[in-house]
Structure formats: structure tokens, C-alpha cells
One Martini backbone bead per residue (centre of mass of N, CA, C, O) as a GRO file, in nm:
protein
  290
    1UNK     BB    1 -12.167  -3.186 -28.320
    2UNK     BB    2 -12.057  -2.901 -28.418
    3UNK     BB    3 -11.762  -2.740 -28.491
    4UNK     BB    4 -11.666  -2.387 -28.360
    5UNK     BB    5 -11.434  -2.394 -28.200
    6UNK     BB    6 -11.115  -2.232 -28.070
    7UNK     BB    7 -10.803  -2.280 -27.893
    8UNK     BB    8 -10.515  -2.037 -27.859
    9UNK     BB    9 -10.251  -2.122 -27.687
   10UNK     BB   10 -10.003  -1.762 -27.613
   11UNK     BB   11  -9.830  -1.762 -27.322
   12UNK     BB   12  -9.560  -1.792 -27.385
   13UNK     BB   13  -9.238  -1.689 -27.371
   14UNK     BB   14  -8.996  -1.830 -27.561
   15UNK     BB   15  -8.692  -1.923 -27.418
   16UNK     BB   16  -8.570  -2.087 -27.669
   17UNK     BB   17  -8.562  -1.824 -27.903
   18UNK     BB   18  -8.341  -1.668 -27.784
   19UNK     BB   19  -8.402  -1.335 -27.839
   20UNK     BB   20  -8.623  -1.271 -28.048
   21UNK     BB   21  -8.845  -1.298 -27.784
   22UNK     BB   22  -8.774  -1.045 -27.623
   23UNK     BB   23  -9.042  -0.871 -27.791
   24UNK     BB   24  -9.111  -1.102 -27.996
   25UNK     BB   25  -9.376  -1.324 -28.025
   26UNK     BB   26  -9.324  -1.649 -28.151
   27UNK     BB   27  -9.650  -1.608 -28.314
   28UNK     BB   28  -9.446  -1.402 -28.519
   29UNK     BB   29  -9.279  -1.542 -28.648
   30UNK     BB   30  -9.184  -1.633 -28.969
   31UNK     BB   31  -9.340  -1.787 -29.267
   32UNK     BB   32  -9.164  -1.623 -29.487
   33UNK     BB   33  -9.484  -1.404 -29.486
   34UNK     BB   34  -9.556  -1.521 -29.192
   35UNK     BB   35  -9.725  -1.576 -28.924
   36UNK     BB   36  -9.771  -1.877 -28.759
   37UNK     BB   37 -10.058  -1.824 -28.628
   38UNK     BB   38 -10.161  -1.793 -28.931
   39UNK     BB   39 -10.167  -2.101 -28.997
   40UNK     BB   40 -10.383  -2.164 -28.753
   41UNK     BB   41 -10.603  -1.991 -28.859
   42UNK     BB   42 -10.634  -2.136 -29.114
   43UNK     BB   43 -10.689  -2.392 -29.025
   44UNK     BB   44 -10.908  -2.352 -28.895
   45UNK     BB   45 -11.099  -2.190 -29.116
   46UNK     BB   46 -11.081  -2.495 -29.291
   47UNK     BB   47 -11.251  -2.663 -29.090
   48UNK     BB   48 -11.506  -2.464 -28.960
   49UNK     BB   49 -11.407  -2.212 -28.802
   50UNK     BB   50 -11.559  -1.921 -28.617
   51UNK     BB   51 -11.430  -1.933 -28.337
   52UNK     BB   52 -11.185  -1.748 -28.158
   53UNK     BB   53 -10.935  -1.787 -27.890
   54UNK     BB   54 -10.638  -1.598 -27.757
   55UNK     BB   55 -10.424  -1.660 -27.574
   56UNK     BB   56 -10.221  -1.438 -27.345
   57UNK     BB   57 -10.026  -1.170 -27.261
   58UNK     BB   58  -9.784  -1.007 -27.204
   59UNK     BB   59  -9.656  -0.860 -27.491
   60UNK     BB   60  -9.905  -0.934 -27.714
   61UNK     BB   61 -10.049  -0.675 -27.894
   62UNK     BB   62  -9.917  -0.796 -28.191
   63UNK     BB   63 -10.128  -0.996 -28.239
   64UNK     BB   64 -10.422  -0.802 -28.245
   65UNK     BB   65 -10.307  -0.634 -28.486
   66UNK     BB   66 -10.260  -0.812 -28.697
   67UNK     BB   67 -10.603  -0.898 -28.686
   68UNK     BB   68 -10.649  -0.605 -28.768
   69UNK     BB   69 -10.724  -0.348 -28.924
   70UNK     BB   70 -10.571  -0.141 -29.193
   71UNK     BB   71 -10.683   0.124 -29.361
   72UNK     BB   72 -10.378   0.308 -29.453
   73UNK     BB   73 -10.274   0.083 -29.569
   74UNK     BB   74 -10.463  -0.037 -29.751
   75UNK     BB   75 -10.464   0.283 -29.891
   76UNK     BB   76 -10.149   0.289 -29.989
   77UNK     BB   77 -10.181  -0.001 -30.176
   78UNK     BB   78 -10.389   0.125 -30.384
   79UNK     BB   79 -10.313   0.375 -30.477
   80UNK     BB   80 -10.002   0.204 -30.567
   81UNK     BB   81 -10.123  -0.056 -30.712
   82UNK     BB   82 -10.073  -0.315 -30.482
   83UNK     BB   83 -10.293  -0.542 -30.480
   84UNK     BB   84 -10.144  -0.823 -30.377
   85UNK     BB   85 -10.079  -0.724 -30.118
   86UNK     BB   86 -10.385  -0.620 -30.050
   87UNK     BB   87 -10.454  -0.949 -30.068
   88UNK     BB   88 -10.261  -1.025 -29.828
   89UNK     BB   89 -10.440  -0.825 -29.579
   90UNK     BB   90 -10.726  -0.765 -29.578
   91UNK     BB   91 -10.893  -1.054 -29.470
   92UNK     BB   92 -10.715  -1.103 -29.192
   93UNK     BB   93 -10.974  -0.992 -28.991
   94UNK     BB   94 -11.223  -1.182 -29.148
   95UNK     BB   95 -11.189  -1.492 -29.059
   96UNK     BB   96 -11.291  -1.437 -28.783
   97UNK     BB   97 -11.387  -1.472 -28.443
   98UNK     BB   98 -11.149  -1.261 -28.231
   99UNK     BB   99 -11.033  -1.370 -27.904
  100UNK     BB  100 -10.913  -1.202 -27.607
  101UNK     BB  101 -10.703  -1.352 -27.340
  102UNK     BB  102 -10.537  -1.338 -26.997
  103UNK     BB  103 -10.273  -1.525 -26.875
  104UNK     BB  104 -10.154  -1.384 -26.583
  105UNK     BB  105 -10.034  -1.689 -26.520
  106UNK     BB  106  -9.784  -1.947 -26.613
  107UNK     BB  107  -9.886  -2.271 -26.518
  108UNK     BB  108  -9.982  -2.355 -26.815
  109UNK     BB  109 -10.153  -2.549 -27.042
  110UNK     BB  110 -10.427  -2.614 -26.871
  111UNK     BB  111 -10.448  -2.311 -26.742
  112UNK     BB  112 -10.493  -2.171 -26.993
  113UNK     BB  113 -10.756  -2.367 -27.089
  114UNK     BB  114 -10.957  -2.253 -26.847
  115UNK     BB  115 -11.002  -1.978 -26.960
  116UNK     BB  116 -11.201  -2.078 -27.163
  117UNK     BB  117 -11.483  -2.166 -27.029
  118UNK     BB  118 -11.688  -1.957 -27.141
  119UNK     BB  119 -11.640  -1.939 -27.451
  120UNK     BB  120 -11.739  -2.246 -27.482
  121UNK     BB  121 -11.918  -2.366 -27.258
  122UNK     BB  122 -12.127  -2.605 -27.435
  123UNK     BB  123 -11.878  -2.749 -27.569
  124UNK     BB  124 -11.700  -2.849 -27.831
  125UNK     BB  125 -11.338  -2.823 -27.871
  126UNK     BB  126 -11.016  -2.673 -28.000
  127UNK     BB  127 -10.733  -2.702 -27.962
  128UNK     BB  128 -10.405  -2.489 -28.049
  129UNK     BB  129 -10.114  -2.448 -28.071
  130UNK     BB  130  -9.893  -2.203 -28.062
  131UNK     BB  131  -9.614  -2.367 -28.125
  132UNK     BB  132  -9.799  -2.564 -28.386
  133UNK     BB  133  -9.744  -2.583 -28.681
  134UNK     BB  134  -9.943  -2.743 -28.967
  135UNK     BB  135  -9.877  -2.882 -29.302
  136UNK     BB  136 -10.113  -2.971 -29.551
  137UNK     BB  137 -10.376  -3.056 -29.725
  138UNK     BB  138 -10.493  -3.169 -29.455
  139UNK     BB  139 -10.651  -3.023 -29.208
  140UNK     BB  140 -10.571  -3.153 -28.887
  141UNK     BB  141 -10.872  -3.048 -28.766
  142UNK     BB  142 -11.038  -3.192 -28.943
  143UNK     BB  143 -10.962  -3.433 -28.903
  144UNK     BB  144 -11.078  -3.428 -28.556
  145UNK     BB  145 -11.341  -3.390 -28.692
  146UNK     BB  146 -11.405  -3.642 -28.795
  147UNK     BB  147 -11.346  -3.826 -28.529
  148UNK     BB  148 -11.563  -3.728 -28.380
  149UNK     BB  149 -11.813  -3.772 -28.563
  150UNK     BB  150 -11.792  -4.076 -28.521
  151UNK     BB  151 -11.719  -4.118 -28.192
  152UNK     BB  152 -11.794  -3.839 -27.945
  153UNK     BB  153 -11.499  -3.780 -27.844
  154UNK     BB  154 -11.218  -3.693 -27.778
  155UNK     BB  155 -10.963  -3.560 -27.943
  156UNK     BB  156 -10.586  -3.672 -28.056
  157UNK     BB  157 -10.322  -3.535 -28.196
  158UNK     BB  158 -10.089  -3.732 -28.327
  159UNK     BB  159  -9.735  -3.877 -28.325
  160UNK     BB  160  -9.429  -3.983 -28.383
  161UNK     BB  161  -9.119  -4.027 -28.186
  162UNK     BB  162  -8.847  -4.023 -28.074
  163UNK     BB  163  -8.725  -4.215 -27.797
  164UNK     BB  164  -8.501  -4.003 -27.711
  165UNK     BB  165  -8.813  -3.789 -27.676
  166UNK     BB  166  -9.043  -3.888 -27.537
  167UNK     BB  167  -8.958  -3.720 -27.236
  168UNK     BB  168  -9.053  -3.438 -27.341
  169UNK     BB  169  -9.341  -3.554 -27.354
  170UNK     BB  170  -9.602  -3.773 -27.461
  171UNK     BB  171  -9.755  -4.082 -27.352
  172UNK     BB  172  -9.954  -4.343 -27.523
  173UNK     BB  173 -10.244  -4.542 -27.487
  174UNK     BB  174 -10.283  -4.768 -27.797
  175UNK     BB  175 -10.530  -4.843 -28.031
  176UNK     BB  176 -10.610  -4.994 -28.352
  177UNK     BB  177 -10.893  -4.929 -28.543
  178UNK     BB  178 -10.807  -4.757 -28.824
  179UNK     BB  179 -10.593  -4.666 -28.965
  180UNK     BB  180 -10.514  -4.321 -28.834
  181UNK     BB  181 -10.670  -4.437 -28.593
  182UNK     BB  182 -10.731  -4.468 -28.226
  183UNK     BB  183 -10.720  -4.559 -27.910
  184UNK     BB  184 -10.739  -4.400 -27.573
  185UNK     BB  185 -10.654  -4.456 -27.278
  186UNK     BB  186 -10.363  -4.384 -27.170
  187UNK     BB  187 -10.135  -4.116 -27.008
  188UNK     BB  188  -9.861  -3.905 -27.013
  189UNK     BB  189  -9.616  -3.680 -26.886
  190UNK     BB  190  -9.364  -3.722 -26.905
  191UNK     BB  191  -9.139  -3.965 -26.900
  192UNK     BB  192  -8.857  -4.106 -26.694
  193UNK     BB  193  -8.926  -4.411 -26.784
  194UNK     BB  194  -8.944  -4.694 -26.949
  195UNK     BB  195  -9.181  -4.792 -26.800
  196UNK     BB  196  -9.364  -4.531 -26.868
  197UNK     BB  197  -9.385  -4.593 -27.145
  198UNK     BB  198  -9.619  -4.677 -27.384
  199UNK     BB  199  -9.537  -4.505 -27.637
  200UNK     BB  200  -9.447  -4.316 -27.929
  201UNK     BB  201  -9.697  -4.149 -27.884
  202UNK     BB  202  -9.814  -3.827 -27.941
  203UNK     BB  203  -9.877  -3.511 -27.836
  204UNK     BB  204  -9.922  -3.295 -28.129
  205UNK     BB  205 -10.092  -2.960 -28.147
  206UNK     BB  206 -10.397  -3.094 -28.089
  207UNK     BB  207 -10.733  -3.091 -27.969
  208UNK     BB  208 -11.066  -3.246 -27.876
  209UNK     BB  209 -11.297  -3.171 -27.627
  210UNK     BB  210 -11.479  -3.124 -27.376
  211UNK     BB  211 -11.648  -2.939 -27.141
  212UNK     BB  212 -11.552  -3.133 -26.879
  213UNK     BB  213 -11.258  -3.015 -26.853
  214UNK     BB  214 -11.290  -2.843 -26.676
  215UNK     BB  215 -11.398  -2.993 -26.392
  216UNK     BB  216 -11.090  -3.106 -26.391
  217UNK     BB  217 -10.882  -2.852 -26.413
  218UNK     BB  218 -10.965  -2.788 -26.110
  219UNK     BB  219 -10.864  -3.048 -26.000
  220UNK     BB  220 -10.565  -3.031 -26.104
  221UNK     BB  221 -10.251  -3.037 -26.026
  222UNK     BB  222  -9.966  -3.046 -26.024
  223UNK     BB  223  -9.662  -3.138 -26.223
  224UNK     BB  224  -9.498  -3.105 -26.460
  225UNK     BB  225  -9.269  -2.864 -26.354
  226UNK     BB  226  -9.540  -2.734 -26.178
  227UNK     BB  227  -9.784  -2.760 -26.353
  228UNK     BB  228 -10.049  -2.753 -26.553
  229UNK     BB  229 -10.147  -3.027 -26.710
  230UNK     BB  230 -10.349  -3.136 -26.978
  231UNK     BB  231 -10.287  -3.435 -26.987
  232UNK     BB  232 -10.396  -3.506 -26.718
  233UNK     BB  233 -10.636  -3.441 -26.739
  234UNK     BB  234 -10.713  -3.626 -27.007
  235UNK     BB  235 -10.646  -3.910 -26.851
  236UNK     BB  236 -10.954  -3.889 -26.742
  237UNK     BB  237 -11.060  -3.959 -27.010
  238UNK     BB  238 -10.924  -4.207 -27.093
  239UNK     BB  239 -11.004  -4.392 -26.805
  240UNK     BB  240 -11.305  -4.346 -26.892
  241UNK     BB  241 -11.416  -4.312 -27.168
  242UNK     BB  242 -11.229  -4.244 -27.384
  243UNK     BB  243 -11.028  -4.164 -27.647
  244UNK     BB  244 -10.935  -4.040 -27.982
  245UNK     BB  245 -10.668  -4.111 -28.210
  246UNK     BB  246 -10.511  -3.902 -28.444
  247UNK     BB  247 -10.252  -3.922 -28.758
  248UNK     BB  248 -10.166  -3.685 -28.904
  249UNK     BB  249 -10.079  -3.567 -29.234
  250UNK     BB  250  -9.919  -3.348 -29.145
  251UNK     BB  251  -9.642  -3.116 -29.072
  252UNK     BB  252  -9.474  -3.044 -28.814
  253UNK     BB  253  -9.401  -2.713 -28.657
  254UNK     BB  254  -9.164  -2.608 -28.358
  255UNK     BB  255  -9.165  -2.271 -28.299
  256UNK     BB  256  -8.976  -2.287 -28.054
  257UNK     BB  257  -8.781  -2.373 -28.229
  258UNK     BB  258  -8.495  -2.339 -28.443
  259UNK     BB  259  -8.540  -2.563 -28.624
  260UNK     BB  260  -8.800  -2.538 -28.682
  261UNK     BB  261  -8.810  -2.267 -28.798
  262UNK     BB  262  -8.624  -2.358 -29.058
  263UNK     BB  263  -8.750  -2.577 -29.155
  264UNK     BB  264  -9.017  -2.435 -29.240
  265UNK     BB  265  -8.923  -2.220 -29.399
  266UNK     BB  266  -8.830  -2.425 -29.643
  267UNK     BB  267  -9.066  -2.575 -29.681
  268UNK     BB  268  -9.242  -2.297 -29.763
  269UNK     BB  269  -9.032  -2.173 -29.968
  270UNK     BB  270  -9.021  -2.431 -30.171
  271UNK     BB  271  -9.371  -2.354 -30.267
  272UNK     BB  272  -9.307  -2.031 -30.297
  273UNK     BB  273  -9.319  -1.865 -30.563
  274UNK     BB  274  -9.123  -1.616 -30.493
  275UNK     BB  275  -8.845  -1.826 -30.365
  276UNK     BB  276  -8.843  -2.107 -30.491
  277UNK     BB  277  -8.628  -2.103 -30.692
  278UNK     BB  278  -8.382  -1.964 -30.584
  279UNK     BB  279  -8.365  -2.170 -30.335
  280UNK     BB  280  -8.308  -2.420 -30.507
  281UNK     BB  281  -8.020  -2.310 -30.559
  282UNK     BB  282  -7.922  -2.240 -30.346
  283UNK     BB  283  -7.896  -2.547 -30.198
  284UNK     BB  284  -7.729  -2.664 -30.399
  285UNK     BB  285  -7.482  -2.482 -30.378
  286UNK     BB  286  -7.448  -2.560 -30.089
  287UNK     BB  287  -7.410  -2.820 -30.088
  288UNK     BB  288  -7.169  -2.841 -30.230
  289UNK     BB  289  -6.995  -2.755 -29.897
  290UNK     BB  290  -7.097  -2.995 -29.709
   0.00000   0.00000   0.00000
């Protein structure tokens, strides 16, 4: 079955990145002259998803504003013949048919993708992380949806994280199928002892669901946190059918993070025409001072 919806999870506080997020939602913090959401929109769209819903929250209506179209703008930017500012921004609008709900209480990563349940409908879909931008050659969303056509299993978007960070994350039991790809029998959500840790890989920003995930999460308590962890729900499906797990080979950029974000802005800047020759220069300079 083709895939063709997206669910992109947005209703986080944003608490880490503190004061930034105070007015402004932390998917709207800028990689280099984006905002972050939208380099998930654009791998959505380049993996062949043509609907997408974004849930979010209060003080978020500046999600909605920036994928909305700008007439006055776009009518000003051509009048002064600024062309590229102006293709910088008309298509933006019409990348996909992009729907938002809110997420009215923040239980969890878990309870936020419930909510997509009408959405979704009976259909398999692609979760992508809203604090999660990953970039690479290809999109990380195309991998993982290309080993469900393979597998026809829920697909789970990991990476390998260090020893000491795997108790912030999930870690997962995995068997190696062929190259980048493998079986997931089981995971936890935060392990909390070294007995718990099953492996270094974790679910790192993207999978791809089946539709009876609802009736999974409906049944899921609180777990790590406090929270309905989606991780949970996911593991009844590791450990009755099985899920397959894709090591995508974009780079992760932890958005809700002070390094995440210096990080991707430095590494999108260094590639970005109007930045990158500056850009290596300011480093090299500095480099030269630490």
C-alpha cells in the first residue's frame, strides 16, 4: 500500500530551549533562513506524502501563518523585482495539504499521535518527530518508507546514540536483515539500568505505523515520565508481529536542543551558497583562538 499521509507531532513546550520558546514555538527556530518544521515538510514531500497534519497547541497559530499563503508579501517582493526572495516563499503554501489539530492536554508523545486517529483513517503513516530535522542525500521518511514496501511491518527510523544518552532515549532489540535494515523483536522507553538496555539503537525522529497503533494507544497507561509513551505502544507491536528498523543515513538535528540547533544551523550554513564561503572563513578565524 502506497504511503501518503504524515503525522507531524508540534504540541511540545519547548522547555529545553528556554527563553526562545517563550513567544516563539521552538519548530519555527530557524536552520540558517528556515524554520526547522519546515525542512520536515519538505522530506515529507520529497518521500512522495501528499498529506500531512500537525498537531500542535496553544500559541502555535504561527505554524499555521507561515505555511499559509502571503499575498501582500508575494505582491511586494515582485513589484520590487526581489524574484528569488519571491521563489523563496510562493510555493510554500502548496507543498501538500497540510492540516493542523490541537493536541488540547500534553500527555506524551504517544497521546499526541492519538489524535490523528480520524486523519489517518485505515491507512499505514509516517510519525515524524517536530523536534527531530534530519538531512541527508535522501530523505530519511523515502527510507524508511521504501522498507515497508520490502517488509509490509511498521518501520522504526533509528540511530545509534552513546552508552551515557541511551537512558535519556529508547533502546531497542534488534537482529540484523541485510545492510541498514533489521528486525525489532522488542524495546523500552528509558531504560533505567544497564540490565534494561537491550542495545544502542533507539528511535531517533521518524516511523512508519500501522492504523491498529490507535487501538493500541487507547489501551496504553502512563509510563516513562508520566506520559503515554509512543514507544510503549510500539513495543506490543515489536513483540507480536514485529516491526523493522531502518539506520537512515541523514544526520539527526536535535531541535529542541541548544547544541541541536548550532549544530544544524553551522552544518546547513556551511553548505548554503548565500553563507558558506563567509561562513568557513569566520571558523577558520576562530578556530585559530581555541
Amino acid at each position: 500500500m502506497k504511503i501518503t499521509k504524515a503525522v507531524i507531532p508540534a504540541a511540545g513546550l519547548g522547555t529545553r530551549v528556554l527563553p526562545a520558546t517563550k513567544a516563539m514555538p521552538k519548530e519555527m527556530l530557524p536552520i540558517v533562513d528556515k524554520p526547522s518544521i519546515q525542512y520536515i515538510v519538505e522530506e515529507a514531500v520529497n518521500s512522495g506524502i501528499t498529506d500531512i497534519l500537525i498537531i500542535t497547541n496553544r500559541g502555535k497559530g504561527i505554524i499555521e501563518d507561515h505555511f499559509d499563503k502571503t499575498p501582500l508579501l508575494e505582491e511586494a517582493l515582485s513589484r520590487s523585482n526581489k524574484m528569488d526572495l519571491l521563489k523563496s516563499i510562493e510555493n510554500i503554501h502548496n507543498m501538500a495539504n497540510i492540516s493542523y489539530i490541537r493536541q488540547i492536554e500534553t500527555k506524551g508523545l504517544g497521546h499526541a499521535v492519538s489524535r490523528a486517529k480520524t486523519f489517518v483513517g485505515d491507512e499505514p503513516f509516517v510519525v515524524m518527530y517536530g523536534d527531530d530535522v534530519i538531512i541527508g542525500d535522501v530523505p530519511a521518511t523515502k527510507e524508511l518508507i521504501d522498507a515497508y514496501g520490502e517488509f509490509g511491518k511498521g518501520v522504526l527510523g533509528v540511530k545509534k546514540v552513546d552508552a551515557k544518552d541511551i537512558y535519556k532515549y529508547s533502546s531497542l532489540q534488534v537482529e540484523n536483515i541485510h545492510d541498514n535494515v533489521y528486525k525489532c523483536t522488542d524495546m523500552i522507553e528509558k531504560p533505567q539500568t544497564d540490565n534494561e538496555v537491550m542495545s544502542l539503537y533507539s528511535v531517533q525522529g521518524r516511523c512508519i505505523l500501522p492504523p491498529e497503533i490507535f487501538d493500541i494507544l487507547e489501551n496504553t497507561k502512563p509510563g516513562a515520565g508520566g506520559e503515554i509513551q509512543l514507544t510503549d505502544a510500539m513495543r506490543e507491536l515489536a513483540t507480536t508481529v514485529g516491526m523493522t528498523a531502518v539506520e537512515y543515513s541523514g544526520n539527526r538535528y536535535d531541535m529542541g536542543n541548544k547544541l541541536g540547533i548550532l549544530k544544524a544551523s553551522i552544518d546547513v550554513g556551511l553548505k548554503h551558497n548565500e553563507v558558506k564561503d563567509g561562513l568557513k572563513e569566520y571558523i577558520k578565524e576562530l578556530a585559530k583562538t581555541l
